[in-house]
MARVOKOL-887480 format. One record per atom (N, C-alpha, C, CB): y, z, x. Coordinates in steps of 0.02 Angstrom, whole numbers, plus 50000, padded with zeros to 5 digits. Atoms other than C-alpha are relative to their C-alpha. Glycine has a CB too. Example, Ala and Ser with C-alpha at 12.3 -4.5 7.8 and 13.67 -1.06 7.14 Angstrom:
<nodes>
499415000050045497755039050615500605000050045500015006249950499414999749958499475035750684500555003749961500234992950020
</nodes>
This chain:
<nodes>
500585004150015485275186848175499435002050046500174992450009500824997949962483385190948249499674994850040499375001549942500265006449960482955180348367499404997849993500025000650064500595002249993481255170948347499604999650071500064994349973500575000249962479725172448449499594994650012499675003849980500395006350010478955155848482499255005950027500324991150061500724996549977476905162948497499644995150035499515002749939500525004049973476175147148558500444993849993499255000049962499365005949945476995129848656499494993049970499995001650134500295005949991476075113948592500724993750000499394999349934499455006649986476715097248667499384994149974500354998950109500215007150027476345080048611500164995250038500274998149940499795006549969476185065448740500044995349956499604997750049499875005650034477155050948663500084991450033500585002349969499795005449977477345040648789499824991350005500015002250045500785007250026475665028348758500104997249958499235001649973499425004850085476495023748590500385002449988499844999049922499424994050014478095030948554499794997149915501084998950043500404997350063477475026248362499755003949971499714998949991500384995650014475985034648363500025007250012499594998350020499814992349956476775049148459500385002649931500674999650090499664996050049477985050848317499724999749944500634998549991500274997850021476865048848224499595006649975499974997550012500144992149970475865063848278500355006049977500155000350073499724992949993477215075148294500335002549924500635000050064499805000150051478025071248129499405004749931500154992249999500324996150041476355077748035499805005250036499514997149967500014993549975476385092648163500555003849966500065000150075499484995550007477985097248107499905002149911500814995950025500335000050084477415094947918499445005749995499564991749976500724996350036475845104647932500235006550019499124997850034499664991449992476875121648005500415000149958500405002850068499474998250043478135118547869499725002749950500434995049980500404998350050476725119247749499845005749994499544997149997500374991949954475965133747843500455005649996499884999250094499524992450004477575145747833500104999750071499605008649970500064998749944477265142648032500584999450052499554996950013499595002249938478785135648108500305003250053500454997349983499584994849933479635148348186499335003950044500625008249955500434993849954477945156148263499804994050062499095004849949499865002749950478105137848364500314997150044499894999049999499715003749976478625129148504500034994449982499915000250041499985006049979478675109548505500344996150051500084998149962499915003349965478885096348618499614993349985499945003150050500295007450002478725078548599500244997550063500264995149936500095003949953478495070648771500164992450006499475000950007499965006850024479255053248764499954994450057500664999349961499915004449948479165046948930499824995250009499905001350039500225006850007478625027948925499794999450063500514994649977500355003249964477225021748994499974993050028499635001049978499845007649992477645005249077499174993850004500525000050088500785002650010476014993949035500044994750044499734997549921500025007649951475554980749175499764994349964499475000150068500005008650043474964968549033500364999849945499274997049969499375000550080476404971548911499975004449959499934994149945500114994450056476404978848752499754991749951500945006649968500255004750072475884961148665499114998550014500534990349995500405002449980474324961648751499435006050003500244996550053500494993549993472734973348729499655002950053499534999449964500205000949933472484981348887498945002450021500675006150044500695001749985470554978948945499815007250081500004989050027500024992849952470854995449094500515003449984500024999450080499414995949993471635010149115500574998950033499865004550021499645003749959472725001049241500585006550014500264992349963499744993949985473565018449317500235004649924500644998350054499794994350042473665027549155499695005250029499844999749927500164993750003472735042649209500485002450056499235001450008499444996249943474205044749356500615000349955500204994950083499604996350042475425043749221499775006749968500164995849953500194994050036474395056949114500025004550049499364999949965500234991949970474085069349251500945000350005499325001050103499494996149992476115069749298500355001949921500484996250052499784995450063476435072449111499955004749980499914999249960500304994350009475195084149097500285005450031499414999650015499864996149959475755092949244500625002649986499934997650055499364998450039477585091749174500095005949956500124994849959500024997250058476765099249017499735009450022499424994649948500394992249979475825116449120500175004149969500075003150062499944992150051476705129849016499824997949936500835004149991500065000250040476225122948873499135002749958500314994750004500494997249989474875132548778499304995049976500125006649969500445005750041474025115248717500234991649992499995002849923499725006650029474345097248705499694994549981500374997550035500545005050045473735082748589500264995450027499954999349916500185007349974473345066048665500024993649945499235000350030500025003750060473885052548533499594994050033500784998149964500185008149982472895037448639499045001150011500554996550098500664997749987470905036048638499814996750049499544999649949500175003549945470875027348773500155005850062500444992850004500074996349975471405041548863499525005549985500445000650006500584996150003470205052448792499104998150047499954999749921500615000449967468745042448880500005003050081499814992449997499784996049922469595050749047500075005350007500534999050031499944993849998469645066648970499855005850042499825000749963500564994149975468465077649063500325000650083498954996749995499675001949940469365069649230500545004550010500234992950001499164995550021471105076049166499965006849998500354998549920499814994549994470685090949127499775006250044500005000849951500234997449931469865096649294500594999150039499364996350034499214999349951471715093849377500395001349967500354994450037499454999750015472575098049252499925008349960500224993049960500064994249993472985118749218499894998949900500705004650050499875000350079473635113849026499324999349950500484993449987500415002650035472315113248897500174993449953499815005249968499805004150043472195097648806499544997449951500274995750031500305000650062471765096148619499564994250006500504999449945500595007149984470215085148616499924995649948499185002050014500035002850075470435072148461499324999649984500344992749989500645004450009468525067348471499645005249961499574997350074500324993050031468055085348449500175003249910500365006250057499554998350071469325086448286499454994049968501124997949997500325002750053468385071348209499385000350010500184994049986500924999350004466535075548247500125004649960499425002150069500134992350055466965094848162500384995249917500785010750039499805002250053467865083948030499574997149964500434996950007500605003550007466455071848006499495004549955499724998450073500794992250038465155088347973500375000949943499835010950052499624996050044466375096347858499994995249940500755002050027499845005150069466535079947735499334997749991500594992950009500655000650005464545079747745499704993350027499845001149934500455005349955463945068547882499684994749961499405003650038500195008150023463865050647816499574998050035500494994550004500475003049951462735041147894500254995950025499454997649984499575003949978463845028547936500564997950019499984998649987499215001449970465305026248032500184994850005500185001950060499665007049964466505010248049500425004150035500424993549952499534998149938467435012348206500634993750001499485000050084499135003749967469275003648228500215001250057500675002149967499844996649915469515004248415500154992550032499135005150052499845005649961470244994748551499104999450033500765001850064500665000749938468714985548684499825004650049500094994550045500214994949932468884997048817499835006149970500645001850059500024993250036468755012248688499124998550007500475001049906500615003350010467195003048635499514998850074500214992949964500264998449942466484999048795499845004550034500174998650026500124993849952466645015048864499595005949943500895003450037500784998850047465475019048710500315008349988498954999050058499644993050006466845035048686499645001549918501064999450004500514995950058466125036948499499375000850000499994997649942500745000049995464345034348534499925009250052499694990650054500344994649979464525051048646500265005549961500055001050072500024993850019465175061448535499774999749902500835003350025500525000850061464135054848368499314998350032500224993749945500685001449995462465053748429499714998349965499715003150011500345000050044461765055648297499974994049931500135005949988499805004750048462805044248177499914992350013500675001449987499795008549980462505024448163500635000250000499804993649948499345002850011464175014848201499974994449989500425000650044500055006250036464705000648129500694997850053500085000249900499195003149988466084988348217500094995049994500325000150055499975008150031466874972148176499854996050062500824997149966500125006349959466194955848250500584999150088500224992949933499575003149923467174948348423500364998049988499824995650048499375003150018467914937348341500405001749938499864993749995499564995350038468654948948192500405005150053499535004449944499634993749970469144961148331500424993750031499545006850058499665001749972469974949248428500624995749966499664998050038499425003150049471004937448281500305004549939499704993449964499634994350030471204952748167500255007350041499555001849946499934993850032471064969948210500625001750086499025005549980499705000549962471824966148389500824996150009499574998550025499015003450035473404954348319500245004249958500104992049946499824994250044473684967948198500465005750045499255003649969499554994949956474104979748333500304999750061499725004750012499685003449962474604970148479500444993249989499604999350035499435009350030475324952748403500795002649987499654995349887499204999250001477234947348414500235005149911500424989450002499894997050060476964952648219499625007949997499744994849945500484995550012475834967948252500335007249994499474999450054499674992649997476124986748245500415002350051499535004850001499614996149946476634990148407500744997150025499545000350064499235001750020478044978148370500615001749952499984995349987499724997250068478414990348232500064995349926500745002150017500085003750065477894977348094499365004149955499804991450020500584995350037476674985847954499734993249939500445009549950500285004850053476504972347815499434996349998500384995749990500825004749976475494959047882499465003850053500244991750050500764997249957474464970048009499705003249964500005004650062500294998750034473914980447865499474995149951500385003049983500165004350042473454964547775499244999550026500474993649999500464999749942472374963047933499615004550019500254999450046500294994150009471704978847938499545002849963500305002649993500274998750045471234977547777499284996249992500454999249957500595003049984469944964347819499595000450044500044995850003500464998949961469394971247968499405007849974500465000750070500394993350046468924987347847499694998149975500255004349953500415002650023468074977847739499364997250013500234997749986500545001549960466924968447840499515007050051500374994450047500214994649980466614986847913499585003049928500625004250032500214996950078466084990847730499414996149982500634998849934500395006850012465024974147718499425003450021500214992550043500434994649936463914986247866499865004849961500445003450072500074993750048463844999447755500355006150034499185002149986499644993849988465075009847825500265004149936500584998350041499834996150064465375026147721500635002150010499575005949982499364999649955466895030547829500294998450026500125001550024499575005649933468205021847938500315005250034500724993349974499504996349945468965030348082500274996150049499675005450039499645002549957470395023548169499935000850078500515001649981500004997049931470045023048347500494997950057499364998850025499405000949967471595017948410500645002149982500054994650007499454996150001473265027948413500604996649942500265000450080499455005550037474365011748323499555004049942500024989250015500375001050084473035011448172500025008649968498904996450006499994993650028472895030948140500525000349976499885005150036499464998050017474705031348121500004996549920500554998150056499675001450032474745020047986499234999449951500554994750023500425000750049473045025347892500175001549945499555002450008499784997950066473885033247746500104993749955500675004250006500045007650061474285012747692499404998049994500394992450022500795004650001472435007647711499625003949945499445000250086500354995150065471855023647606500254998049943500135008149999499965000150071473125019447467499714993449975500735001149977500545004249994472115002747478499464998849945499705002050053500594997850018470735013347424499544998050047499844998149939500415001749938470015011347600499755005250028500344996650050500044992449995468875027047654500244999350063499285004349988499975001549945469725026847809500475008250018500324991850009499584993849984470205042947897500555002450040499695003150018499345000749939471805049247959500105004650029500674998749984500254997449946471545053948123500535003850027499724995350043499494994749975473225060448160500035008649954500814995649990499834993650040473175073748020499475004050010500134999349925500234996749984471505077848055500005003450081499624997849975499544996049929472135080448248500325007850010500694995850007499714994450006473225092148198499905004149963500444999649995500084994150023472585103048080499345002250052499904999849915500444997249938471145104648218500185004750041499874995650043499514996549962472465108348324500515009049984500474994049998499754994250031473275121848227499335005949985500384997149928500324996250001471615129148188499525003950033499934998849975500504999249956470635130448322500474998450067499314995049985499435001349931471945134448482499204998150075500715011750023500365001349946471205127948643500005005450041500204994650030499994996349909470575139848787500344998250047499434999550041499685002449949471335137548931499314999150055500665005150021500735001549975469895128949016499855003450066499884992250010500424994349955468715139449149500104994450061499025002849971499765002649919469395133049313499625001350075500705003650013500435000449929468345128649473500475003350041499784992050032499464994649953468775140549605500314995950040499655006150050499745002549941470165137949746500415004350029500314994349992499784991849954470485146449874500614995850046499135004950070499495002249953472235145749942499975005450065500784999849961499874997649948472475148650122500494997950048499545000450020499304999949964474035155050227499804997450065500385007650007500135000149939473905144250367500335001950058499904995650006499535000849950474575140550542500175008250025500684995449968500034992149992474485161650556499325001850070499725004049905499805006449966473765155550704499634991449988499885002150076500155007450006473505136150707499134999250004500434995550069500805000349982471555137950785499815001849951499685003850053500164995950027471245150650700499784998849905500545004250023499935000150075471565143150528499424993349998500944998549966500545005749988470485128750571499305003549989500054996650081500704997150009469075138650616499785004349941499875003950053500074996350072469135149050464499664993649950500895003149966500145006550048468995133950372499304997550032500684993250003500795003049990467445127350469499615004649989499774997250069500474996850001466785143450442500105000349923499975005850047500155002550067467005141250248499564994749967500494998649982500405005650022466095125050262499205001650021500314992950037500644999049950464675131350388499585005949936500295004750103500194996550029464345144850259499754999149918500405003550015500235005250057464225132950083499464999750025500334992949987500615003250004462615131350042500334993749935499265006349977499805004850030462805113950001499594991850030500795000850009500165004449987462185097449983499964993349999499825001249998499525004350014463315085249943500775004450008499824996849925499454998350002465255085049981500125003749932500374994650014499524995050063465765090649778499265007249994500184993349883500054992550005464675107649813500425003850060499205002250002499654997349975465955112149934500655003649962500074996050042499304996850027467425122849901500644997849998500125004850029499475001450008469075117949846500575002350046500045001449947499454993449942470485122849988500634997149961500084998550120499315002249985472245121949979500345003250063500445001549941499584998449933473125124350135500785001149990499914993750054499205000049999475075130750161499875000550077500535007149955499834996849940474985129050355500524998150035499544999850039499274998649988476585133650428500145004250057500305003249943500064998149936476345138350612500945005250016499814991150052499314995849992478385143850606500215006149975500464996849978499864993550022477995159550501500035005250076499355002349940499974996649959478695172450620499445004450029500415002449983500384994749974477715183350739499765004449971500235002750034500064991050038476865199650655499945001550053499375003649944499734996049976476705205650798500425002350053499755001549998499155000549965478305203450878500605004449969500314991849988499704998650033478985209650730499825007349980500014995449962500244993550020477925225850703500165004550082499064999449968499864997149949478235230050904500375000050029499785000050025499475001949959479755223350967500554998249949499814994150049499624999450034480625222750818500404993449982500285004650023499945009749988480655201050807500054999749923499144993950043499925003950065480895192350635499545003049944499794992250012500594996550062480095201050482499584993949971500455004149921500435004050034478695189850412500024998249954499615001249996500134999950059478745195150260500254994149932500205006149994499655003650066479785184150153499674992550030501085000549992500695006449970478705167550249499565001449970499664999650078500764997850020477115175850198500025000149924499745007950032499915000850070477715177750028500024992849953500575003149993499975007950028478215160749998499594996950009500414996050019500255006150021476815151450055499425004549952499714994050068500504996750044475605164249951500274996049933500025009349998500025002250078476545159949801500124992249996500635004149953500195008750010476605139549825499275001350001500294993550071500914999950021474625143149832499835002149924499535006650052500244999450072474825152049678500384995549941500085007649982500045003850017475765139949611499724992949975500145001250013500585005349983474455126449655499465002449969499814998850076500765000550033473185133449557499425009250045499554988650041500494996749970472335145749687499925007949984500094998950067500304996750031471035156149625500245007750033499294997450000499874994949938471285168849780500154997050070499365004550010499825000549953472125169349926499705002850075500475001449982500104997649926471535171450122500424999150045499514997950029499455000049928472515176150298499595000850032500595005150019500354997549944471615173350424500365001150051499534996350020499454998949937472955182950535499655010049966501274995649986500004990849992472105201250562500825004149994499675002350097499184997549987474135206550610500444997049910500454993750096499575002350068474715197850434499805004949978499894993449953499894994150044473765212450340500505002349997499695004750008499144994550015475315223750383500194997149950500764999850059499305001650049476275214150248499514998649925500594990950033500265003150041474815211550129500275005849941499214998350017499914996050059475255228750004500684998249948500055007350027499385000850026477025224449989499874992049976500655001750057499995006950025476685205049953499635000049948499794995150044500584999450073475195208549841500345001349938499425006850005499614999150056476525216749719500394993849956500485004350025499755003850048477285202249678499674993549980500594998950016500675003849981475715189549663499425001849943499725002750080500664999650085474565187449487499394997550056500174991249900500675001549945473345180349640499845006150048500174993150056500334994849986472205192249699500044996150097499155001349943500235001349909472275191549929499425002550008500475004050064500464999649982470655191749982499995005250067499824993850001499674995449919471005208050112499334999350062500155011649981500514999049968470005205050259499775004350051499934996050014500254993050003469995221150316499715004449987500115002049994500414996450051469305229450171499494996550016500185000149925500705002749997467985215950190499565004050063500054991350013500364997249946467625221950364499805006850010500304998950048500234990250006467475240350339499564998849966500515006949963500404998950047466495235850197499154998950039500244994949937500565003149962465305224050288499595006450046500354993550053500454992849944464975240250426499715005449970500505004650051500194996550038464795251550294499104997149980500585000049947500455006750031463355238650226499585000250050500354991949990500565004149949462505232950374499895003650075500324991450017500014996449944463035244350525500015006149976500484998750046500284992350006462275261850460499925001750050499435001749969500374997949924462085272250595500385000450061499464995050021499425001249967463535267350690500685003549996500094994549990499324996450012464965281250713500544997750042499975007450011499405002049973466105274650835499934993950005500215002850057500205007249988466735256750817500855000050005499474994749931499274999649943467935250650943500274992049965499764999850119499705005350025469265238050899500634994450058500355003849934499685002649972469965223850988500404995749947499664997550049499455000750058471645217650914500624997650038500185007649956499075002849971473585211850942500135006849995500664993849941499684991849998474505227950994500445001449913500785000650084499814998050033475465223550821499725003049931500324996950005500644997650043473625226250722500075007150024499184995950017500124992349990473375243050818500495004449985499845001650064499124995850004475505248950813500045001149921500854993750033500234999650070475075245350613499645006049947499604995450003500584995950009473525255550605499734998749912500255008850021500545002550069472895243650471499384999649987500024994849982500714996550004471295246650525499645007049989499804998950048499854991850010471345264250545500045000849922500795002950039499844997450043472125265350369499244995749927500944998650000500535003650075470605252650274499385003050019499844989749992500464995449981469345263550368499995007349985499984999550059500214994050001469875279650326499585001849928500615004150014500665000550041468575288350245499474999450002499954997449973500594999849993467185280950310499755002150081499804993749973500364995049935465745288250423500074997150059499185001549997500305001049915466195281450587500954999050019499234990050024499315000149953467895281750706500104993650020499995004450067499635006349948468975269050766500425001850065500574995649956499635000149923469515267850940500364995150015499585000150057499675005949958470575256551035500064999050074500614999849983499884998149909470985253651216500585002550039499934994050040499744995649975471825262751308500634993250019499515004950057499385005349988473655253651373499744996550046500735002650023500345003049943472725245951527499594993049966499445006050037500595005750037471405236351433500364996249944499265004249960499495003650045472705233151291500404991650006500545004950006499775007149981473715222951396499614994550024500425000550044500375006749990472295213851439499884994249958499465001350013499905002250066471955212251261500544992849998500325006649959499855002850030473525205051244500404994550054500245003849952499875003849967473625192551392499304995249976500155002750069500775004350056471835184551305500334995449980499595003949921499695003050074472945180551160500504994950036500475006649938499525001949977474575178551220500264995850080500215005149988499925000249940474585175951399500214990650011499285003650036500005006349967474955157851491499234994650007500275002450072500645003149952473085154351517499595004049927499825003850111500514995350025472465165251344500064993949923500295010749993500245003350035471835157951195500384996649950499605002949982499325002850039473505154251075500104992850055500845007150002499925006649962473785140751223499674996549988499974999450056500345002750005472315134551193499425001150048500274995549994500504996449949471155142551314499325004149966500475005750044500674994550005469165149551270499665002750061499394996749963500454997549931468555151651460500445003850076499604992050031499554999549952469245158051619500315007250002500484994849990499614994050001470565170351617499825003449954500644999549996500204997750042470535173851450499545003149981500024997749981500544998950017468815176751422499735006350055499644993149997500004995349950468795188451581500435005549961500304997250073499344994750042470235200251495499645001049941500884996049977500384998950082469345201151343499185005150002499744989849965500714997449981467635204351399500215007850055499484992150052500044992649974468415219351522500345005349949500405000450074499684995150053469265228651354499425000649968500634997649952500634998350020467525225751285499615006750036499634993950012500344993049947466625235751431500405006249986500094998750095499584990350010467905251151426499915002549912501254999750020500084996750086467715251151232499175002249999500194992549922500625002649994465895248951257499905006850030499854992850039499954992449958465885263351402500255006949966500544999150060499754994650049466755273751277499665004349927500564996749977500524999250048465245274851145500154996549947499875006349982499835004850069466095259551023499064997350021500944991650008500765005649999464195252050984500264993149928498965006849960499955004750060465065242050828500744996850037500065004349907499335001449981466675230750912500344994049966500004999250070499665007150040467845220250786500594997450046500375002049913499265005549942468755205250873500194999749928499844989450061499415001050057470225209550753500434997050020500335005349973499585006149993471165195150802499624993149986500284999950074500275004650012470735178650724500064993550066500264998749933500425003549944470735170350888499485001350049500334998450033500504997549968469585180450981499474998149982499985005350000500715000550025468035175050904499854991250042499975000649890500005005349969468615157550981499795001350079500664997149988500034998349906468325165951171499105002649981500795009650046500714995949999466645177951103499945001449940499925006650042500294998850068465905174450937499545005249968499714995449990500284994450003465175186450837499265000850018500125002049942500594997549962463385194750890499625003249980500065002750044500594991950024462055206350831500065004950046499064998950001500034997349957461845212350994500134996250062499525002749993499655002249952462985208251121499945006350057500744997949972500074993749944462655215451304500574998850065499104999950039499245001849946464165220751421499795007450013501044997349963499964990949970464445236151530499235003650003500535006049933500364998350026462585238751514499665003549948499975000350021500204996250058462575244751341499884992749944500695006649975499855003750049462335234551180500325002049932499514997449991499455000150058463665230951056499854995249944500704997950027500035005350052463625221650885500814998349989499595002949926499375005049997465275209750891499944998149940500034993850051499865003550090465855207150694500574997650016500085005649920499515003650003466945194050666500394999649930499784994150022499824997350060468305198050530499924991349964500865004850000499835004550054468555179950482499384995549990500664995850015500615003550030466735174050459499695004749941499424998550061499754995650063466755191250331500234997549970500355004749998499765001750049467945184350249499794994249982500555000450002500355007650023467345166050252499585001949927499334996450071500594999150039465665173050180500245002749923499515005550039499924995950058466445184650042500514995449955500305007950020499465004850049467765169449985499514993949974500774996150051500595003850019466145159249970499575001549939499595000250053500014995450070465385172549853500485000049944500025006550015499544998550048466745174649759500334992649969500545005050034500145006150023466725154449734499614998149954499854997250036500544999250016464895156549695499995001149909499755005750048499984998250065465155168449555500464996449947500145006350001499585002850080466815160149468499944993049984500865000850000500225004250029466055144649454499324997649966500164997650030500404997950039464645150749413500115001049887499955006550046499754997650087465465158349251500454993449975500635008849996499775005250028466555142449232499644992849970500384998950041500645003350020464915132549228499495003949918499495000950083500324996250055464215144149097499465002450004499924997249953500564998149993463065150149196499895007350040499714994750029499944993549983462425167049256500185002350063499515002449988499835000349921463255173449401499335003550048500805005150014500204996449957462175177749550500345004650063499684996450016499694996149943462665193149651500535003249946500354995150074499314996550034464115205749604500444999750053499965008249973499425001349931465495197949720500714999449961499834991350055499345000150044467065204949619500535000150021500085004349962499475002349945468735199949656500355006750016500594993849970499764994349971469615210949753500825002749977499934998250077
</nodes>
């Protein structure tokens, strides 16, 4: 036998009415039978019950935590390549939902406005909707154009609301008498001069097919749902950037990165800031313990929290651990998220801005220099890298490491003495360009245009305000394009 190919995953939340849900799915499964389609889909009917804080005999007047049920359904639902919303009451939260949520989800409102055009724009709509649908004026934004018609207060509240909440109503699975009811709340919609009825509640759609044989123009919203659905697949909506970052690679270090992500937003309100997600996890082993002394491999740490980031959504990934590069080629392989290398950034940046400059000296963790990950994202271009000699090294790496150096928690003093004399000898050596390639160093001697030591002057680049800047850009542009608007700059992902 040939195994089938499902081509595309739509799910159906049922849980808001398990009725209307099976409703729903029942003329999904009908309209691919029709179609020849079945085997080219998945399904899923979602049945998980929504527990309602005012019952089920009672018409609820808020969302009263539905949109925290919807998002873990949704979230449930993520592989799926689409899913239809049988409740319009959740549709007035739409736009909310689907900014947290990865899944696309079929928009009913959108199916009956293109439906609407297609049967030649009446002028008149009657609306069947719960109050809060109504209130939240959900048809008025997506008919502009069209009058609506709706029944009185007191028809909505002794018919069209006992119809679908009453001990006798629909959602008690009774159809007889709520249609009876239905039928008069249509009417009096007709009285208005409605040319059309559209169910705007999930109970009543299900059971428009009895109101039409009636002879009631009343439309049924589940079928037009789904042939929407079938014909017009959803995008997978253009996602605000987020940038995951490996923290705790070191603890400061990951902090300051982050203030330097915020310091660098041009922004002027909190929501034009950037989206983070953090994995920080101070217990990922040493790199360079592990690249010089032969301590705990990193790698399978570094891997894992990259891919919980890419799990989470994130657009691209940053390390602000100069010494993590080492592991970035081999991790990158297995990773649909692009690492933001901030290496490459920094060669690039000197290339860019420090013309002119052939020797540029590098201060670093002995397991950055034993690496020669700098060395290897520089070769190629016009200028040399140096390092310090073993003397100044270990000064280097009593800065960092030492009792009194900046991992302790130290910017002045010792530290800052040890640091500043590997400067001078690099400095004395003809480095005029010097990267503090360690993301704590910038915490002792931030970066500089022109920084003066040894009586020469040096320009001090800092790798992780590079990268800040270029994960800022690269914010810039993809929400740019997720906005629909033109990107400024060519800041392509890496």
């Amino acid at each position: 036998m040939t195994p089938h190919f499902h081509s595309r995953h739509l799910a159906v939340v049922g849980g808001l009415g398990r009725l209307a849900g099976a409703d729903l799915y029942s003329k999904l499964v009908k309209a691919l039978a029709l179609r020849g389609d079945t085997d080219r889909y998945r399904l899923t009917l979602e049945q998980h019950g929504y527990q309602r804080p005012c019952g089920h005999h009672a018409e609820p007047a808020a969302m009263d935590g539905r949109e925290l049920y919807l998002y873990d359904t949704l979230d449930a639902l993520a592989h799926a390549d689409g899913v239809l919303l049988p409740c319009f009451m959740s549709h007035t939260c739409i736009d909310a939902l689907q900014a947290e949520v990865r899944v696309p989800i079929v928009n009913v409102m959108g199916a009956l406005a293109r439906h609407i055009d297609d049967v030649g724009r009446p002028r008149r709509l009657g609306i069947l909707c719960t109050r809060y649908v109504r209130e939240q004026r959900l048809f008025e934004r997506y008919f502009p154009d069209h009058a609506l018609a709706y029944v009185s207060n007191d028809t909505h509240e002794h018919v069209v609301a006992s119809a679908v909440y009453g001990e006798r109503g629909l959602m008690a699975g009774h159809t007889d008498g709520a249609i009876d009811k239905l039928q008069r709340a249509c009417a009096e919609l007709l009285r208005q001069g409605a040319e059309v009825i559209i169910p705007g509640a999930s109970e009543i759609a299900a059971v428009a097919h009895l109101l039409a044989q009636r002879g009631l123009p009343v439309v049924d919203t589940h079928q037009v749902y789904v042939d929407f659905a079938l014909a017009h697949p959803e995008p997978h909506p253009a996602r605000a950037f987020k940038l995951g970052i490996v923290g705790g690679i070191g603890p400061a270090a990951t902090v300051d990165f982050m203030q330097k992500i915020v310091r660098h937003t041009a922004a002027e309100r909190d929501q034009d800031h950037i989206r983070l997600i953090v994995d920080h996890n101070p217990q990922i082993p040493d790199r360079t313990a592990n690249l010089v002394a032969n301590g705990t491999d990193p790698t399978l740490a570094l891997y894992s929290a990259c891919k919980r980031l890419e799990a989470n959504g994130a657009s691209a990934v940053a390390m602000p651990c100069n010494t993590a590069h080492a592991y970035v080629e081999r991790i990158q392989a297995g990773l649909a998220t692009p690492i933001v290398n901030m290496l490459t950034e920094t060669v690039r940046h000197i290339a860019a801005h420090c013309r002119g400059h052939d020797t540029v000296g590098l201060l670093a963790t002995s397991g950055t220099i034993a690496s020669r990950v700098y060395h290897d994202a520089a070769r190629g271009s016009p200028f040399d890298v140096i390092v310090p000699d073993d003397a100044h090294q270990a000064e280097v790496t009593d800065a960092i490491y030492g009792s009194r150096g900046v991992k302790a928690g130290y910017t002045e003093g010792r530290c800052k003495g040890s640091l500043l004399a590997a400067l001078a000898h690099l400095a004395r050596r003809g480095a005029s360009v010097v990267i503090l390639g360690c993301t704590e160093l910038p915490l002792v001697l931030p970066e500089h245009p022109a920084f003066d030591v040894a009586g020469k002057t040096v320009v001090l680049l800092d790798p992780t305000a590079i990268l800040a800047r270029r994960c800022v850009a690269l914010a810039g542009v993809t929400n740019a394009r997720a906005a629909g608007r033109p990107a400024n700059g060519a800041a392509a992902m890496p």
